[in-house]
Structures are given as structure tokens and as C-alpha cells.
N, C-alpha and C positions, 0 to 999 in steps of 0.2 A: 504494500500500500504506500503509495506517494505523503508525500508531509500534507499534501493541498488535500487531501480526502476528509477534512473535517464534517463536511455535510453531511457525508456517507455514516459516520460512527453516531453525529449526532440524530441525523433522522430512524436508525436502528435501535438506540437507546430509546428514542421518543415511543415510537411506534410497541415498543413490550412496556413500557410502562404504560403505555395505554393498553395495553392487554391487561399487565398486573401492576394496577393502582400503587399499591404495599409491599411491591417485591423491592429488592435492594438491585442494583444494575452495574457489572463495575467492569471497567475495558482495559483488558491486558494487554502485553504486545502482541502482535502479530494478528490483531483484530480478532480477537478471543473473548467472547462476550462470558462473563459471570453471571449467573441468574440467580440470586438467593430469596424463595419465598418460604415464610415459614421456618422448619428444619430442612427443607432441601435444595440443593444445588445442584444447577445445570450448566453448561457448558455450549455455546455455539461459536464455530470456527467459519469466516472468513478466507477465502485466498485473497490474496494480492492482487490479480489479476483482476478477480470479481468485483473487487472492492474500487478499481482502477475505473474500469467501466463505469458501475452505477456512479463512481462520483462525473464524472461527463453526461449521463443520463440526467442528474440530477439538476446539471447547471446551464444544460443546450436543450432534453428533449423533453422534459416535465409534460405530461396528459400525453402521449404519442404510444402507440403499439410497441414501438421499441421499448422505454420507457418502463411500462408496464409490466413485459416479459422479464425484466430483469428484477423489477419489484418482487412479481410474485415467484421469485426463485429464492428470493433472502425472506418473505415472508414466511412461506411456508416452510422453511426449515424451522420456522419458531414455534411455527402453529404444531408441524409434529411433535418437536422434544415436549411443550409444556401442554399439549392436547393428550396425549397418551401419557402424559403424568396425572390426568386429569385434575388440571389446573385450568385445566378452561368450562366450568361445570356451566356457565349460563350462554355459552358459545354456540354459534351453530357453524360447521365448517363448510356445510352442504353452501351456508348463501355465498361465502368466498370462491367457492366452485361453478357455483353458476352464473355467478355477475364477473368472472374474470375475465380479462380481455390480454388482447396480448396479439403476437405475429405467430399467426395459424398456419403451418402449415401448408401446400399447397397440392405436392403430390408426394405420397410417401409407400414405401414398403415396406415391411421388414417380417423377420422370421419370431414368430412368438412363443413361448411354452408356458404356462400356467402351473403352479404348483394347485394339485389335488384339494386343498381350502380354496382357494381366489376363482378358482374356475368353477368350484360350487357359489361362489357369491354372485360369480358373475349368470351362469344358470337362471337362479332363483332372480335376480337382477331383470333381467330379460324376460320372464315370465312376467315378472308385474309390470313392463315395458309394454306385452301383449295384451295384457291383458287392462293396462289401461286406453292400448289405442283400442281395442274392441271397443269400449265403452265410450268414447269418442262417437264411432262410427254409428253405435245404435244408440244412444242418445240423442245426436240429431237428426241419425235418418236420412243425414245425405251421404251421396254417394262423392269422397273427396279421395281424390287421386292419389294425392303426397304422401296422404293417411294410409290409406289401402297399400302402397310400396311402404311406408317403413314398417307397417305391419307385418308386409310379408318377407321382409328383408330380416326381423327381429327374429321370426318365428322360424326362419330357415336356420339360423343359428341356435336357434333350441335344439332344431331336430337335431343338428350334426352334432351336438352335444350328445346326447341321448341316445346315438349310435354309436358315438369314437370314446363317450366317457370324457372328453377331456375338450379343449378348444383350443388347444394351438395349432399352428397351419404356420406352410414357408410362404413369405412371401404376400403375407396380409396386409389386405388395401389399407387406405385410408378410411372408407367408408364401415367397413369392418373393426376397424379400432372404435371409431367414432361412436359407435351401437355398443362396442363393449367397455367405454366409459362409460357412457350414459348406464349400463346394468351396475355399473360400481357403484355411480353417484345417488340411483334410486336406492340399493341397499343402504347407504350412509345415510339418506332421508327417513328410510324407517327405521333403524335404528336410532336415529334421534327423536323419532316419535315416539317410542319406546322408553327411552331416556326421560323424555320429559312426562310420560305419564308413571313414573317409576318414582318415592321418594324415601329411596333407601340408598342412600350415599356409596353404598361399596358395590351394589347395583349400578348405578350409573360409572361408578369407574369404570367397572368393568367393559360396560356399554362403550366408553372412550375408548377404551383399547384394542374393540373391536372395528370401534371408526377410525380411527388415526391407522391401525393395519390394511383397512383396506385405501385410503387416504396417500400412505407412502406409497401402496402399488401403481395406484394413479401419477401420483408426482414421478414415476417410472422416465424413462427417456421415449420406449415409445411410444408413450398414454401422455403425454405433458402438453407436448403444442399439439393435440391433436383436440380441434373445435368440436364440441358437443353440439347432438346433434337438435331440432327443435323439440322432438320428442321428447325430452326430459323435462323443458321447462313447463308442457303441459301436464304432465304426470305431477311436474311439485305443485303446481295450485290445484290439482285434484286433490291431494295428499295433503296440505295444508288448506283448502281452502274448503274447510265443510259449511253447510247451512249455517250451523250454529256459531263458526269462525267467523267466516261473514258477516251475520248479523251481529256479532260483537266488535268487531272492527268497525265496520260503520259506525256501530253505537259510538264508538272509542273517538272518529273521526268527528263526529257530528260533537259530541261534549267540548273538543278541541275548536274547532273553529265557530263554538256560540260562547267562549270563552277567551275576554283579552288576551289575562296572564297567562293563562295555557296556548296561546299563539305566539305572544311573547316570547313564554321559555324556548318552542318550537325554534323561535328564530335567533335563539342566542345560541343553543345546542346544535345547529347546524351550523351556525357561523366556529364555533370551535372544534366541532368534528363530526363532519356529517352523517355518522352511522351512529351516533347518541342517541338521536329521534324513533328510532327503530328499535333499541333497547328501553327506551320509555316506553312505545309502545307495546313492548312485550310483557312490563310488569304489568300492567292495565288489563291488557287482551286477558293473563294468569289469573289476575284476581277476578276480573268476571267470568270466567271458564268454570267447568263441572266439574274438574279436576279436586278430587278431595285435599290435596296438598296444594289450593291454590294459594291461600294465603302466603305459607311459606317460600312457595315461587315468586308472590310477586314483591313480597317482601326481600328475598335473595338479589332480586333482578335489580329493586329501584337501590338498597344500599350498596352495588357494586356501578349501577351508573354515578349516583353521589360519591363514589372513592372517586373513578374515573375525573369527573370534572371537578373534583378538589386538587388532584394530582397533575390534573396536566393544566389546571391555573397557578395553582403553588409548585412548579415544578423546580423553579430555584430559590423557594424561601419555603418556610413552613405557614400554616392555615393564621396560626396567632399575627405574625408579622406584616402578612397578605390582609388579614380585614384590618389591623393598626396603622399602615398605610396606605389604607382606601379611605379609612374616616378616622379625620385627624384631631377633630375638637376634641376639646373636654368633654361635654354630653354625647360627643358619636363614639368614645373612646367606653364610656360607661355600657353604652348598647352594644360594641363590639364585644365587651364581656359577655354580656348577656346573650349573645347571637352564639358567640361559642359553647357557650353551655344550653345554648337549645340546641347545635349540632349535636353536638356530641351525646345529649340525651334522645334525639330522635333516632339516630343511628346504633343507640345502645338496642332501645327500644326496637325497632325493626330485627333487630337480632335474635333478639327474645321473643318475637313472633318468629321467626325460622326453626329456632331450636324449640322450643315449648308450647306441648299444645294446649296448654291452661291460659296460654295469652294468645292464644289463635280468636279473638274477638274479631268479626268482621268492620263492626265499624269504627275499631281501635286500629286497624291497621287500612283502613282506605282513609283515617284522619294521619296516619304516619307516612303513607304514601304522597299524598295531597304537602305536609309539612317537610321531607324532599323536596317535591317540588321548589317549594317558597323558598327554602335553602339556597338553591340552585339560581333560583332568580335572586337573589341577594349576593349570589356570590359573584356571577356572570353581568348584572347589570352596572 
């Protein structure tokens, strides 16, 4: 790594500490990221070369395909170590997979072979690929062409499964890769649906483990630049988007825009990190859900957004110093006291609705969700 790659180390450090609010971050030589959260420590390494690169990506081609590709090469090495640590419990890896962008590919070969688990994952993957474009096709009743070919393209890859036991082949298209990410990326969808209607902690690790394995076979060399095909992205609002989803997301959206301060916060949380709005709206969506552990979901979700935009506002001072140099009077200096010890009790509080279900009160914890909020717009405005 060059002396000038500052931006490189420091946009790396930003970006896990926006992962983990609370973890500790410390940069050795040779671009050897430290990770201490809790009691454990992880390790991400850096070349030279790579590090050489994104820093010219960073300073000529920012928003570009290029850009991107090289992004989500140092991302995801983060997202594996601390995703199969299950450190990432309120994450979804599926949306970084389907919203990535990058320089795809154009014509590609190569020879494949699947280990005995991956090639069941991919199987079982592909089935619910078919078996949601069926539902496609007779739910609307028209006759759509695209549909009807990736249908039959998916299903011809079941059969050859189901004959040869295994799915490698010399010499596999593109289009063929293409169908068999898309069966990786649906098994990681439902297992994360799983995860999340799961509220036994060593359950959901385990759940991580199983995603992030099939996750690194993806990030594979040649599953990586190979574009997903459109079938998946219908398959996840099938799979996410039930009636009763729906109707609570609406509901979620409608409370938001007949709500100042909740349009407000909307517009400060995108101005500091645009995927914030999307984990507010996931505590919200939890706690109105049928989900018996919803409280405790939405209570997890909204105190790990409030570490986040504590952390990455206080990112070079601490919380006390950050509101003593926002409001400097003697009477705003009295309030700051007072504001930190209403953080720090609502966030005790949110806690104690996650782990304890004697304080699982719903309208104790949609008034602690709501007092987040106010937090955040105090803190951000």
C-alpha cells in the first residue's frame, strides 16, 4: 500500500464500524484490520495491490461499475468473517446481494464441480426458483414468454441434477451460472426467514453459519461477477412480501409521511447513511408483525440503529463531549445532562425489553421505540 492510501484505511475502518457500532477497530501494518467486539477478535488482511487500486477508485471513479466491483470485494470479506461469527444478528446479506452492482461479466465459461452440501443447496434453491415462477405464471394467467424460458431453463437443471446426483459440467455458460446463483441466493432468503422467525440466539447463529457458507461459495470466482438473473428479484418480494407484510409496511409508510418528525428523522438518517431508513423501518415493520418475539426484534433493531448513528456522529469524540459542544450555554449544558441520562436510560430500557419477558409491555416498548426516535433527532438535528 502507497503512503497516499489514506482514504482506503479510512473508508474501511468507517464502513465496520458502521457494521459494529461498539466494536474496537485498530490498523496494523500491512493493512491488517483488528476487529475486537466483545471477547472476540478478528483479523482482515489487505494486499497492497488491492488497497492501491480502491484508493484511485476512491479519488477518480466514486458511483461507477468499476468502483463498485472493487467495493464489494473488500466489503464482503467483512461481511463473511463477522456474518458467520454471527455478529451480524439484525443483518440481512441477501439485500447486499441483490442491490449489488458492479462490471458483469459479458461472456464467460468455465469448468464447475460442487461439493455434495452446495449442490444440495443449490437443488433445493432451484426448486423454489420453479416453483415460484409457476406461481407467477398461474396467478396471472398470462401467457409470458421470459417466464415460461426461465422456467424451463431452471427446471432442466433440476432434472440433470436428479439424474447425474451432482451439477457440475465442463464448460458452463454464463447463463447457467447465472440460475445457479440465483438457487444460492433464494436458499440464503429463506434461511433468513427462518432466522428471523427463530428467537433462540444459538438458533440463529447457527442459521449464520449456514448463510455466510453458502455466501462465500457465491463470492467464489466463478459465481462473483456473474449478474443475477431477474428471477430472483421476483421470488424475494414473493418471499418477503406477504399480505400481511404489505399491509404493515404501508401502514409503516402512511404513519411516516402524516408525521413531520418522522419525515424529519427520515431525512436526516439518509443524509448520514442511506440504509439507516430501512433498519428503522425494520424495527417498526417487527413490532407490528405476528411474530411472538416481536417486541424483542424491534427493540434489538431500533437500539443497534441508535448505537449506529451515535457512532458514526461521535466517531472522533465520545457522546458526553459531542452534545457539550452542540449546546454550549449554561441552561443547554444543564439539558445536555439531562438528555444523556435519558439516553442512556432508554437504551438501558430497550435492553431489558430484549432480554426479559416481564418487561415485554407493548406499549412500554412502542413508547421506547418512539423515544429512539426523539434521541436521534436530537442528536442529528
Amino acid at each position: 500500500m502507497t503512503d497516499s492510501a489514506n482514504n482506503t484505511t479510512e473508508y474501511i475502518s468507517k464502513f465496520i464500524r458502521n457494521l459494529l457500532p461498539n466494536a474496537e477497530v485498530q490498523l496494523n501494518p500491512g493493512l491488517t484490520f483488528i476487529i475486537r467486539a466483545g471477547t472476540s477478535s478478528f483479523e482482515v488482511r489487505f494486499g497492497r495491490d488491492e488497497a492501491d487500486d480502491f484508493e484511485v477508485a476512491l479519488e477518480q471513479y466514486r458511483n461507477t461499475n468499476y468502483f463498485h466491483t472493487l467495493d464489494n470485494r473488500i466489503k464482503f470479506r467483512i461481511y463473511l468473517i463477522l456474518g458467520s461469527a454471527g455478529l451480524l444478528s439484525d443483518f440481512n446479506i441477501s439485500s447486499e446481494l441483490l442491490e449489488e452492482k458492479g462490471e458483469w461479466l459479458k461472456n464467460y465459461r468455465i469448468d464447475i464441480e460442487f461439493s455434495d452440501w452446495f449442490s444440495k443447496v443449490l437443488y433445493e434453491g432451484l426448486q423454489r426458483l420453479s416453483n415460484s415462477l409457476s406461481e407467477i405464471l398461474s396467478s396471472t394467467g398470462l401467457q409470458i414468454d421470459d417466464i415460461r424460458e426461465d422456467k424451463d431453463y431452471v427446471d432442466g437443471l433440476v432434472k440433470y441434477y436428479e439424474e447425474n446426483g451432482h451439477l457440475g459440467s465442463r464448460g458452463a455458460s454464463m447463463q447457467s451460472l447465472s440460475f445457479l446463483k440465483a438457487a444460492a441466493v433464494s436458499s440464503i432468503l429463506e434461511l433468513e426467514k427462518r432466522k428471523k422467525a427463530s428467537s433462540i440466539s444459538r438458533v440463529q447463529k447457527r442459521l449464520d453459519q449456514e448463510i455466510y457458507s453458502i455466501v462465500a461459495e457465491i463470492r467464489k470466482e466463478h459465481f462473483r461477477d456473474i449478474k443475477l438473473p431477474e428471477c430472483i428479484y421476483e421470488y424475494a418480494i414473493q418471499i418477503k412480501n406477504t399480505p400481511e407484510e404489505i399491509e404493515i409496511v404501508e401502514s409503516i409508510k402512511q404513519t411516516i409521511a402524516s408525521n413531520p418528525a418522522s419525515q424529519k428523522l427520515d431525512a436526516l438518517l439518509e443524509r448520514l447513511e442511506p440504509k439507516l431508513n430501512r433498519r428503522r423501518e425494520g424495527a417498526w415493520q417487527a413490532f407490528k408483525s405476528a411474530n411472538p418475539d416481536r417486541l424483542s426484534q424491534a427493540a434489538n433493531s431500533m437500539v443497534e440503529l441508535l448505537d449506529q448513528v451515535i457512532g458514526l456522529v461521535c466517531k472522533d469524540t465520545n457522546l458526553a463531549q459531542y452534545l457539550t459542544d452542540k449546546y454550549q450555554t449554561h441552561e443547554e449544558t444543564k439539558w445536555v445532562d439531562a438528555t444523556r441520562k435519558w439516553i442512556s436510560e432508554t437504551k438501558s430500557n430497550l435492553h431489558r425489553v430484549k432480554h426479559h419477558t416481564d418487561y415485554e409491555s407493548e406499549r412500554l416498548a412502542e413508547s421506547l421505540l418512539t423515544s429512539a426516535e426523539n434521541i436521534m433527532l436530537v442528536i442529528l438535528e
